[in-house]
py3Dmol code that shows the C-alpha trace and the ligand (Angstrom):
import py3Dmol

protein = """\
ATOM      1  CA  UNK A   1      -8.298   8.961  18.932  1.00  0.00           C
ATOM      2  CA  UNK A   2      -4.745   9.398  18.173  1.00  0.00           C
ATOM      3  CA  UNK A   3      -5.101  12.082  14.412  1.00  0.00           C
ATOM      4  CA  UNK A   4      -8.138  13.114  12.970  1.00  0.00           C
ATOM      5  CA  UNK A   5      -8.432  11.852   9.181  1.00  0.00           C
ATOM      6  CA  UNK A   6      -8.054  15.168   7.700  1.00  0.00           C
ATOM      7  CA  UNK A   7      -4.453  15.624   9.682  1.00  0.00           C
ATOM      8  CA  UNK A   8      -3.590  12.328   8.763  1.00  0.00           C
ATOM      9  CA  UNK A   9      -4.064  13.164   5.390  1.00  0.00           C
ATOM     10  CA  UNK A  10      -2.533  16.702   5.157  1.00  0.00           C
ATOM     11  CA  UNK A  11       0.607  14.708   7.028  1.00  0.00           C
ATOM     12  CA  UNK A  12       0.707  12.085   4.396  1.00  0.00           C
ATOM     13  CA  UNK A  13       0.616  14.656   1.807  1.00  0.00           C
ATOM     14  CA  UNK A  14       4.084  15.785   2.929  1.00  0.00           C
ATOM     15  CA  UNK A  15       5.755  11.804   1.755  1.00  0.00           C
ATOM     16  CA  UNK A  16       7.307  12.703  -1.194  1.00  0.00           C
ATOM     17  CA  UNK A  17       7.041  10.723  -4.520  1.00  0.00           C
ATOM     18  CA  UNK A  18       9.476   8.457  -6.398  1.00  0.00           C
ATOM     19  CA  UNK A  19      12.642  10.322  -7.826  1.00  0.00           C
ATOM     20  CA  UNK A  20      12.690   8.414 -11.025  1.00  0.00           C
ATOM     21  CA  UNK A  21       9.898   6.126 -11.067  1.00  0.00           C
ATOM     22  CA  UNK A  22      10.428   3.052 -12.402  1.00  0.00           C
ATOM     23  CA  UNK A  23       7.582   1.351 -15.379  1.00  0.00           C
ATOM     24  CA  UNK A  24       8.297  -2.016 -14.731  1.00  0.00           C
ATOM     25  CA  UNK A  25       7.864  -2.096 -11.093  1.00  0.00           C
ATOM     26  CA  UNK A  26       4.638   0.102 -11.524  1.00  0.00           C
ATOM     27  CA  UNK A  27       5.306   2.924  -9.317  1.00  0.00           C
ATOM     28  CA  UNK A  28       2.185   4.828  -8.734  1.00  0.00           C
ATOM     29  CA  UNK A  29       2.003   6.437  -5.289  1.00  0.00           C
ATOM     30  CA  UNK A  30      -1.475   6.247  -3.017  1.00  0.00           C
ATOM     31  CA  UNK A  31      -2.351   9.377  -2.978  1.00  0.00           C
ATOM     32  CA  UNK A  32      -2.446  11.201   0.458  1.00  0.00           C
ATOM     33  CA  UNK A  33      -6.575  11.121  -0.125  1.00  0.00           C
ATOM     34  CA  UNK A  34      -6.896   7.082  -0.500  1.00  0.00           C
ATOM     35  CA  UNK A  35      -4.183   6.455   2.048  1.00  0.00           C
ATOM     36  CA  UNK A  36      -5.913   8.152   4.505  1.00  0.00           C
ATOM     37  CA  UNK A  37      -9.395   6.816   4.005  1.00  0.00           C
ATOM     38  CA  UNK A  38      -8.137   3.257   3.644  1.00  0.00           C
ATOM     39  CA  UNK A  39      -5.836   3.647   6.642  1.00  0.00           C
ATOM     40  CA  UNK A  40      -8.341   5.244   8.543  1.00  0.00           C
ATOM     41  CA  UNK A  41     -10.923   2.236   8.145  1.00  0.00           C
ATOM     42  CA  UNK A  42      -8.706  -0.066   9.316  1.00  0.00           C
ATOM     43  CA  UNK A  43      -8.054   1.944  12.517  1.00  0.00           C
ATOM     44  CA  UNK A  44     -11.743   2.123  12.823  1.00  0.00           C
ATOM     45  CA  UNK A  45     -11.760  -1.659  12.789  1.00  0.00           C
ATOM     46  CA  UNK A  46      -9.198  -2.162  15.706  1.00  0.00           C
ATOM     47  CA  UNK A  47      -6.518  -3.252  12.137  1.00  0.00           C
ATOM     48  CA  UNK A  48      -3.799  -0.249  13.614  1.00  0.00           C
ATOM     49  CA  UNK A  49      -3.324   0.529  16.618  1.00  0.00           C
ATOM     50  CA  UNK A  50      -1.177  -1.767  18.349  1.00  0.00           C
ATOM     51  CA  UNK A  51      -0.646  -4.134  15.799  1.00  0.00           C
ATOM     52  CA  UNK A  52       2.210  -4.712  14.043  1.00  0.00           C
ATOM     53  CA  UNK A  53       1.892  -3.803  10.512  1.00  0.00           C
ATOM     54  CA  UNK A  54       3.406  -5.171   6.988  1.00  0.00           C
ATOM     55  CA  UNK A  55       3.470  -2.499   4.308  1.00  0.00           C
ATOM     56  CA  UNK A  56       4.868  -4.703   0.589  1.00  0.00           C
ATOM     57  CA  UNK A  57       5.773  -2.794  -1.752  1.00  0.00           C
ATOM     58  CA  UNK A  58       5.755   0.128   0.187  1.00  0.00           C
ATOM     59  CA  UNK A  59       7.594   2.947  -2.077  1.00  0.00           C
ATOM     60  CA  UNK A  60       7.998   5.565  -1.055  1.00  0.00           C
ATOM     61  CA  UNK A  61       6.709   4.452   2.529  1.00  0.00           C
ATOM     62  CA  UNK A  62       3.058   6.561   2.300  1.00  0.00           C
ATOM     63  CA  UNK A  63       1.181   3.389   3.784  1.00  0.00           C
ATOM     64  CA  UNK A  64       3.830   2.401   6.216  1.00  0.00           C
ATOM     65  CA  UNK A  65       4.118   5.852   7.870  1.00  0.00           C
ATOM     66  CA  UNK A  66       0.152   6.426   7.818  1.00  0.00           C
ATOM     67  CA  UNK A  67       0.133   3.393   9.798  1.00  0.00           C
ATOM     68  CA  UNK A  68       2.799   4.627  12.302  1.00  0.00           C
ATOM     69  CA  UNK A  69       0.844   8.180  12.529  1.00  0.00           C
ATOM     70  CA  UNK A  70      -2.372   6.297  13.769  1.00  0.00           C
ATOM     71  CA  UNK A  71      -0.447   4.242  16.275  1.00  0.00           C
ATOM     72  CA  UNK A  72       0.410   1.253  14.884  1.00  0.00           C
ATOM     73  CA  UNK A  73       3.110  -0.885  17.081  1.00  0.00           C
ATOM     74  CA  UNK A  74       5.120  -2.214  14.601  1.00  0.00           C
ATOM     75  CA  UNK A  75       5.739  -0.863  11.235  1.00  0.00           C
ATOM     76  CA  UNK A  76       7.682  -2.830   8.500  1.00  0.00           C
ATOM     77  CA  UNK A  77       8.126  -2.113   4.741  1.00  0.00           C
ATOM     78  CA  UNK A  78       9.457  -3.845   2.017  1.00  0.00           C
ATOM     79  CA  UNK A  79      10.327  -2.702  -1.505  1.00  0.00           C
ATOM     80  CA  UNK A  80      12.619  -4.058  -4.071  1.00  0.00           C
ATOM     81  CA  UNK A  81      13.652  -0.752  -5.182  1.00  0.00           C
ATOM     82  CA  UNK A  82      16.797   1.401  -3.217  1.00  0.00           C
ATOM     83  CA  UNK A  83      15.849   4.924  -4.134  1.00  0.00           C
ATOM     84  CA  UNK A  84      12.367   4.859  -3.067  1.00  0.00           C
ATOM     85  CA  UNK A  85      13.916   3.078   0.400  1.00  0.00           C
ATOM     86  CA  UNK A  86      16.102   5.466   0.469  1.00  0.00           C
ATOM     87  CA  UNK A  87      13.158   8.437   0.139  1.00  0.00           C
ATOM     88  CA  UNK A  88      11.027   6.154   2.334  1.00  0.00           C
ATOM     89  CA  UNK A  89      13.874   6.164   4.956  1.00  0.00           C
ATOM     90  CA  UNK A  90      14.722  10.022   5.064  1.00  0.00           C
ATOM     91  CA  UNK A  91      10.806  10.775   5.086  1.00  0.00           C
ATOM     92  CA  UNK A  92      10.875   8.197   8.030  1.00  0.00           C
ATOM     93  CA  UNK A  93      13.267  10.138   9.991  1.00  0.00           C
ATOM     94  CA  UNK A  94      11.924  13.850   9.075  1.00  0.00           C
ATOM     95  CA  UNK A  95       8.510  12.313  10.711  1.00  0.00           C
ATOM     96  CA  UNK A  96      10.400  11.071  13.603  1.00  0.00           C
ATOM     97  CA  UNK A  97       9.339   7.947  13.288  1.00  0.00           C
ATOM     98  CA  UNK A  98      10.415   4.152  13.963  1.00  0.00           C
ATOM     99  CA  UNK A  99       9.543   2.661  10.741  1.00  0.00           C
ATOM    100  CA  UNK A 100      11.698   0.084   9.652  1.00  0.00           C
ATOM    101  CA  UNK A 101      11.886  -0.257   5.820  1.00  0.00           C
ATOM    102  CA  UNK A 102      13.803  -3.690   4.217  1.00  0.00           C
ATOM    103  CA  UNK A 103      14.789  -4.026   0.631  1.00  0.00           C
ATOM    104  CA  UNK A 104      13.677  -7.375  -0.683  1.00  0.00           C
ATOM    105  CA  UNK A 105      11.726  -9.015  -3.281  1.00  0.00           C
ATOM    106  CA  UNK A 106       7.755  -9.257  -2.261  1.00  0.00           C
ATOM    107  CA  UNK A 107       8.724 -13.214  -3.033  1.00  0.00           C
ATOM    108  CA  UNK A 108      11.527 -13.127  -0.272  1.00  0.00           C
ATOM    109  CA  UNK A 109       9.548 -11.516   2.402  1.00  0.00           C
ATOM    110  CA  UNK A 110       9.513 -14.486   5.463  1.00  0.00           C
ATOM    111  CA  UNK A 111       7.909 -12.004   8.124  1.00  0.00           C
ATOM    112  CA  UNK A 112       4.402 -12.275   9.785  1.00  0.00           C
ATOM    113  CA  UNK A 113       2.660  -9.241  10.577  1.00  0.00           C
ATOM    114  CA  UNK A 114      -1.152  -8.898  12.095  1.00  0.00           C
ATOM    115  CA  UNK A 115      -2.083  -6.492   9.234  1.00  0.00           C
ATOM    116  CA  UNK A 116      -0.375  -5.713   5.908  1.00  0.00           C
ATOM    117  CA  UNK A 117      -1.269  -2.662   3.822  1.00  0.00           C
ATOM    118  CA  UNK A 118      -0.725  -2.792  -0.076  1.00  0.00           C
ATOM    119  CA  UNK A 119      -0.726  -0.829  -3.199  1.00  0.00           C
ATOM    120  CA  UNK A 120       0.431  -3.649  -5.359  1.00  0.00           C
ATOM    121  CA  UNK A 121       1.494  -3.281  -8.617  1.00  0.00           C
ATOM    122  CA  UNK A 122      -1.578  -3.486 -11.045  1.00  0.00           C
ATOM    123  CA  UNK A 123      -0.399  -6.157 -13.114  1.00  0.00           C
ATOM    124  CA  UNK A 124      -0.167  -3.979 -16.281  1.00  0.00           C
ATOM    125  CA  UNK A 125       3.119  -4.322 -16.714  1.00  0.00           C
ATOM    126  CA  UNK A 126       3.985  -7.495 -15.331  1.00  0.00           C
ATOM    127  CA  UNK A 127       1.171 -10.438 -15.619  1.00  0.00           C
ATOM    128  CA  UNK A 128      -0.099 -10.771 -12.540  1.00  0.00           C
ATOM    129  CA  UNK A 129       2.538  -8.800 -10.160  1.00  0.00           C
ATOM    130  CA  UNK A 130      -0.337  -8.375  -8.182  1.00  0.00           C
ATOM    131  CA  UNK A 131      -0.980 -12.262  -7.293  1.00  0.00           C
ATOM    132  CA  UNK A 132       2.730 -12.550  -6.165  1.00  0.00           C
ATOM    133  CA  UNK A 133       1.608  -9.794  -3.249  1.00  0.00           C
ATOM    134  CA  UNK A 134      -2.132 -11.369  -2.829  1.00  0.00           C
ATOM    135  CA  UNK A 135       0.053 -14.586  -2.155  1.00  0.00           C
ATOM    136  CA  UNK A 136       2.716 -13.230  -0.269  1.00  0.00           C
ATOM    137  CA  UNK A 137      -0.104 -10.812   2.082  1.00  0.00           C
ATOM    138  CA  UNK A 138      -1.901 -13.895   2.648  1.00  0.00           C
ATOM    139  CA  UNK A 139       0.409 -16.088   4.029  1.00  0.00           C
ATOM    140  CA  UNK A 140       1.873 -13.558   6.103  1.00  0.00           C
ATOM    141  CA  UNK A 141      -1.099 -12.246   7.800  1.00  0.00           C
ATOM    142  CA  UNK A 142      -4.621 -12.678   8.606  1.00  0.00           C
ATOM    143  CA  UNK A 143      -5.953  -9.236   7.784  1.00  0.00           C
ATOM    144  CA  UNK A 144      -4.947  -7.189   4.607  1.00  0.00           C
ATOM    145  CA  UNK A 145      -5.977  -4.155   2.981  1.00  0.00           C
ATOM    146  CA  UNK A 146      -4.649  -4.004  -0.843  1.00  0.00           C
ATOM    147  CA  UNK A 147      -5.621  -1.198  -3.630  1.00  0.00           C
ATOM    148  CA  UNK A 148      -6.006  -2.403  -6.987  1.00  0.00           C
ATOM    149  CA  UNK A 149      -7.048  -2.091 -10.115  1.00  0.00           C
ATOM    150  CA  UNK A 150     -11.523  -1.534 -10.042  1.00  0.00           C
ATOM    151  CA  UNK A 151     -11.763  -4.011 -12.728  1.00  0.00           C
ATOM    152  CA  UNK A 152      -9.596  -7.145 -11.386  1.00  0.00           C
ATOM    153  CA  UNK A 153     -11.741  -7.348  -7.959  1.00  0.00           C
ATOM    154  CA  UNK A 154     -13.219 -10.299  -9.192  1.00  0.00           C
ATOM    155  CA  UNK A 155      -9.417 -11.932  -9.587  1.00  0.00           C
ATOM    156  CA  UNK A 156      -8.784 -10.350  -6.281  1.00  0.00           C
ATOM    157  CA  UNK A 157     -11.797 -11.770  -4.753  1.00  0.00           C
ATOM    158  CA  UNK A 158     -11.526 -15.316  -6.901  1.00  0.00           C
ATOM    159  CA  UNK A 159      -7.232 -15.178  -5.375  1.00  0.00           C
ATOM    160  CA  UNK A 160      -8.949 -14.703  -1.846  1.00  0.00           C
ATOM    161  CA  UNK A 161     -11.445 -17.469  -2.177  1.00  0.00           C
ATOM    162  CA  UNK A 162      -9.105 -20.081  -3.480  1.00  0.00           C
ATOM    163  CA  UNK A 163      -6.770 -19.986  -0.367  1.00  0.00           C
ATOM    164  CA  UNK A 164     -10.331 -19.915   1.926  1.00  0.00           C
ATOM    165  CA  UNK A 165     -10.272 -16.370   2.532  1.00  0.00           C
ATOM    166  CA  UNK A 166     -12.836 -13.666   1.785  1.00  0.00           C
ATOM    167  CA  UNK A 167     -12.988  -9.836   0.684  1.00  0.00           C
ATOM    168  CA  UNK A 168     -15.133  -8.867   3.367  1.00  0.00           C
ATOM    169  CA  UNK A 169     -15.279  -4.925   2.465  1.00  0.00           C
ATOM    170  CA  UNK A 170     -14.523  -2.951  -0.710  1.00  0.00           C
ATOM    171  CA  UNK A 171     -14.587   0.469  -1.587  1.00  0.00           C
ATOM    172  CA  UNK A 172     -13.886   2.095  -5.175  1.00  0.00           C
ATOM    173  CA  UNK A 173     -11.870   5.238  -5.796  1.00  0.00           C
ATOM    174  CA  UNK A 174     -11.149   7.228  -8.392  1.00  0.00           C
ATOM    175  CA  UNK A 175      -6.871   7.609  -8.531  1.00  0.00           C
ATOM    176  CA  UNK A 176      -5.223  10.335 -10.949  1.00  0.00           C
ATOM    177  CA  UNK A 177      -2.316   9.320 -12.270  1.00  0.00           C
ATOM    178  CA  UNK A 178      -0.505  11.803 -13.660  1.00  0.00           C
ATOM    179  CA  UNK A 179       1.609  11.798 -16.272  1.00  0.00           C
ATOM    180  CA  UNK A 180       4.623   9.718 -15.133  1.00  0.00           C
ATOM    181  CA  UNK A 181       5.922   7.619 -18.253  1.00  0.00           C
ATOM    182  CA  UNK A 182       6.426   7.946 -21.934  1.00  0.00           C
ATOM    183  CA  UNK A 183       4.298   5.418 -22.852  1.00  0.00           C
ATOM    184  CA  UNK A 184       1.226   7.653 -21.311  1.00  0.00           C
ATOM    185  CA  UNK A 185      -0.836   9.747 -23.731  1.00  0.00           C
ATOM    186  CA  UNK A 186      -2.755  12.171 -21.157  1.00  0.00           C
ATOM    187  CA  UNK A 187      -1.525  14.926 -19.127  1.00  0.00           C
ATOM    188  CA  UNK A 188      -3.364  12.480 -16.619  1.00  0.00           C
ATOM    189  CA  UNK A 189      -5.305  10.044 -16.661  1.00  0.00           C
ATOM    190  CA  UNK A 190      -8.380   8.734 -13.779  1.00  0.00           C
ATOM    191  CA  UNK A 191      -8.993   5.551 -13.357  1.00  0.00           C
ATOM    192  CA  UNK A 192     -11.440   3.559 -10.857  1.00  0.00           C
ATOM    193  CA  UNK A 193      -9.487   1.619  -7.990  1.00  0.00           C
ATOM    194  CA  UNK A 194     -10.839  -0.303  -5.500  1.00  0.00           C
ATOM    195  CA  UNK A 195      -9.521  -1.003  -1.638  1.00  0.00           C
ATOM    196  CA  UNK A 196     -10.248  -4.472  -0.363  1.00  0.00           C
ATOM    197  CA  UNK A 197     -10.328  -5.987   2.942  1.00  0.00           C
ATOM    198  CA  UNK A 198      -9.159  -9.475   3.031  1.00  0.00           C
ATOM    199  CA  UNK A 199      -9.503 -11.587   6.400  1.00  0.00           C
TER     200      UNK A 199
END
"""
ligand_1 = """\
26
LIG
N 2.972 1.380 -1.602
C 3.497 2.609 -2.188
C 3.997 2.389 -3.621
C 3.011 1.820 -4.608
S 3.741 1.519 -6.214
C 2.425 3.656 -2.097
O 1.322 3.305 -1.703
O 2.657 4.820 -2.434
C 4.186 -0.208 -6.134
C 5.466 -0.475 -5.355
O 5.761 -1.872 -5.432
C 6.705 0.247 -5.899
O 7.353 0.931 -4.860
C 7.603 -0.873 -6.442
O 8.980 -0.603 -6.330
C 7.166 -2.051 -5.581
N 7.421 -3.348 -6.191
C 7.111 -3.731 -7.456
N 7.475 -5.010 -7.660
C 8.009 -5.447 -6.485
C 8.559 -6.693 -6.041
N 8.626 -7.739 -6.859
N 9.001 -6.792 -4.771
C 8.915 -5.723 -3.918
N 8.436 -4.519 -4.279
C 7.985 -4.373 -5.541
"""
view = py3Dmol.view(width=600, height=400)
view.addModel(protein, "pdb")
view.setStyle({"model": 0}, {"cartoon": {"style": "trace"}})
view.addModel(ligand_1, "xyz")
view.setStyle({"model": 1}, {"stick": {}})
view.zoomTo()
view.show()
């Protein structure tokens, strides 16, 4: 076994956040806690190691570079945003690592992976920013694990079903968000997210 979870996620803790996140892209980082429990079950499942990764969306690159610390052989992620890239990047080369990160639209991405790893946006702020990444996830590779929002895994599951996949695993989590935009009335705020496994 290449880290032990707890490493991984005192590692993952050190990926900073975004600068000056950004509302309307929804830009929440996974916290070091979820990443590494979601990352970790899909090492257990042979999803990792070896395989060549997709991270969309990947901000501030938390899921790509979990993936690269459990031995993944191929690590790619996309964001449309330059200055979490450009965190993502320098985070990339204080790890040491071969990560490659691309700026592009989710909609853009033409790559095929073996697994990608998500933390879509919700969908609050855009209607259904999350089914342009289901979409995109699906058709690029035949094993995903997404986070999203507890109470649209029935849309997630319903998204899966309709292009003849299935969720074959999910696992709820509570996610602080802390106070990040003006529109938010709580010093922070806990709400109920839920990883899926798509195949
Ligand atoms: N995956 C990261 C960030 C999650 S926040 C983590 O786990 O910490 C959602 C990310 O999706 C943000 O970085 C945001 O810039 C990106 N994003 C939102 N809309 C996008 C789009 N249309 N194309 C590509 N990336 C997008």
């Amino acid at each position: 076994m290449r880290v032990k979870k707890k490493d991984l996620e005192i590692a993952l803790a050190k990926v900073p956040g975004f600068k000056d996140p950004d509302a309307s892209l929804e830009q929440y980082p996974t916290s070091a806690a979820i990443a590494a429990d979601m990352l970790f079950n899909a090492y257990s499942n042979g999803d990792i190691e070896g395989m060549k990764v997709m991270d969309l969306g990947c901000g501030t690159g938390m899921l790509s570079l979990g993936a690269w610390m459990l031995g993944a052989g191929t690590v790619v992620g996309y964001d449309v945003d330059t200055n979490a890239l450009a965190v993502a990047v320098e985070c990339a080369r204080s790890f040491g690592s071969d990560v490659v990160f691309r700026e592009a639209d989710v909609g853009e991405v033409d790559e095929k992976a073996d697994t990608v790893v998500m933390n879509p946006p919700f969908g609050c702020q855009a209607r259904r920013a999350d089914r342009v990444f289901l979409d995109k996830a699906m058709s690029s590779a035949d094993c995903i694990y997404s986070i999203h929002k507890a109470e649209t895994l029935e849309f997630v599951t319903e998204t899966a079903t309709e292009r003849g996949r299935r969720v074959i695993y999910n696992k709820v989590y509570k996610y602080e968000i802390p106070h990040t935009f003006s529109f938010h009335r709580d010093v922070k705020r806990t709400i109920d997210v839920v990883v899926v496994n798509i195949r």
